[in-house]
C-alpha positions, -999 to 999 in steps of 0.1 A, spaced: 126 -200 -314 149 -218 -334 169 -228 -302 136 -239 -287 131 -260 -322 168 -280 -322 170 -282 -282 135 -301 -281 139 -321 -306 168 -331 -294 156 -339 -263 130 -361 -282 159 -380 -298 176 -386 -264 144 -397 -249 135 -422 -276 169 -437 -272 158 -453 -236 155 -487 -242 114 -480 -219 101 -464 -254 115 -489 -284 85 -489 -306 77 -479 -344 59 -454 -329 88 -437 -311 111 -446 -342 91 -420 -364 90 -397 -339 127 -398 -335 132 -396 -373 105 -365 -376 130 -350 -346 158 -353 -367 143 -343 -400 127 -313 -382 162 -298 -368 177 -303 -403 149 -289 -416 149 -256 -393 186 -255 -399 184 -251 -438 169 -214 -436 172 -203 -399 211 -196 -397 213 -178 -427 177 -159 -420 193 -150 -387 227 -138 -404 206 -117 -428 189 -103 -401 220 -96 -381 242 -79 -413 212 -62 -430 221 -82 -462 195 -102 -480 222 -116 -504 228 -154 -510 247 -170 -542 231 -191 -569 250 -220 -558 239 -212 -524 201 -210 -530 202 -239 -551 221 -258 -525 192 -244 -496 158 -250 -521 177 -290 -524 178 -294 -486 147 -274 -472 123 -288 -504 140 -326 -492 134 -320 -454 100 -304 -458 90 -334 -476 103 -357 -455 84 -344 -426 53 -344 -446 59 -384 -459 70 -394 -423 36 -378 -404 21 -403 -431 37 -431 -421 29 -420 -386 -6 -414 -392 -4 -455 -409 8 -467 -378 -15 -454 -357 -37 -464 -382 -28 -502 -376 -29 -499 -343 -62 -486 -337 -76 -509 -362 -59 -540 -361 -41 -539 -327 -41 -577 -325 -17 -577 -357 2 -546 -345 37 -561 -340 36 -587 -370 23 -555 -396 47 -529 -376 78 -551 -371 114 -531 -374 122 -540 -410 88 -527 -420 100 -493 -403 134 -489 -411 120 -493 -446 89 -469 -449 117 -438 -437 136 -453 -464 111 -453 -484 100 -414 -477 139 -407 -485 141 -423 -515 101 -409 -526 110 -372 -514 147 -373 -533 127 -385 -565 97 -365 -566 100 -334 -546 135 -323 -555 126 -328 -595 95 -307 -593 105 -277 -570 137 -273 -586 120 -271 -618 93 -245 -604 120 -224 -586 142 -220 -616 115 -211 -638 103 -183 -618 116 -151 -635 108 -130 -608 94 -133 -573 75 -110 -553 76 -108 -517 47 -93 -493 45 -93 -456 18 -123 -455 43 -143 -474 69 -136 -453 46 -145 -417 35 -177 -436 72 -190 -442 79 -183 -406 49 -199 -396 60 -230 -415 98 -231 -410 102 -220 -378 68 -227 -352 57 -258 -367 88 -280 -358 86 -256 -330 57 -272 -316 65 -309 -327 79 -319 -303 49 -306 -277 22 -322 -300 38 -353 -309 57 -362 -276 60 -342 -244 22 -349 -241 28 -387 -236 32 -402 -206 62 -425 -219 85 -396 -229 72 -378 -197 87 -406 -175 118 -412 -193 128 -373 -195 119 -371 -158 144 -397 -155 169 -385 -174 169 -349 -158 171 -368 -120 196 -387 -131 217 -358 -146 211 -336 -118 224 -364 -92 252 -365 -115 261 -330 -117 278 -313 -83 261 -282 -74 278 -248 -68 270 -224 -53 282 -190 -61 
């Protein structure tokens, strides 16, 4: 799954570079890609180490260093489907002003924005609750809900946001022809 996760969204990355799909939309979507590989990559490796040595040890410095990163990505993701959702928003709504309201300073500074809001708010307040926790109890349902939410949801971002649309259809289409003209076959 968590191969699945960084491969499509980096396919949605490389699909959004083609010049065919330079919008705001396609901006986000490329910026929720990235966020949602970082954020899969905070926990995953170290889940899948655990896993693989039977340990469920990590330093302070280490969980401290993962709560920073995976309480930063997770809200990113949530701010940037925001931002999403607002551009959508105009352009349902007020399609006629869509490229004056949505113009590429406007974006490049609403994901700035949702760095700089999740870095200030987010990061403050989850530290705070995590260090103040004396003692933390796992159960099973706990356990299925953080895999739920770290692992299948930027899962299936890329399927809900993107491999649905047309656009991205026809560009990765393209790409795969191209790279399969490209490539010599062998046969073995």
């Amino acid at each position: 799954m968590y191969l699945v996760t960084v491969f499509g969204n980096l396919l949605i990355i490389l699909a959004v570079s083609d010049p065919c799909v330079h919008t705001p939309m396609y901006f986000f979507l490329s910026n929720l890609s990235f966020v949602d590989i970082c954020f899969t990559s905070t926990t995953i490796p170290k889940m899948l180490w655990n896993i693989q040595t039977q340990s469920k040890v990590i330093t302070y410095e280490g969980c401290i260093t993962q709560m920073f990163f995976f309480t930063l990505f997770a809200g990113l993701d949530d701010f940037l489907l925001t931002v999403m959702a607002y551009d959508r928003f105009v352009a349902i709504c007020h399609p006629l002003h869509y490229t004056v309201i949505m113009n590429p300073q406007i974006c490049g500074i609403l994901v700035l924005v949702s760095w700089a809001i999740i870095v200030s708010l987010f990061y403050c307040t989850s530290l705070g609750v995590y260090l103040s926790s004396s003692a933390t109890q796992s159960s099973h349902s706990s356990e299925i809900a953080s895999v739920m939410y770290t692992v299948v949801t930027p899962m299936l971002n890329p399927f809900i946001y993107s491999l649905r649309n047309k656009d991205i259809k026809r560009v990765m289409q393209a790409f795969f022809r191209k790279a399969a003209l490209n490539r010599p076959f062998v046969f073995s």
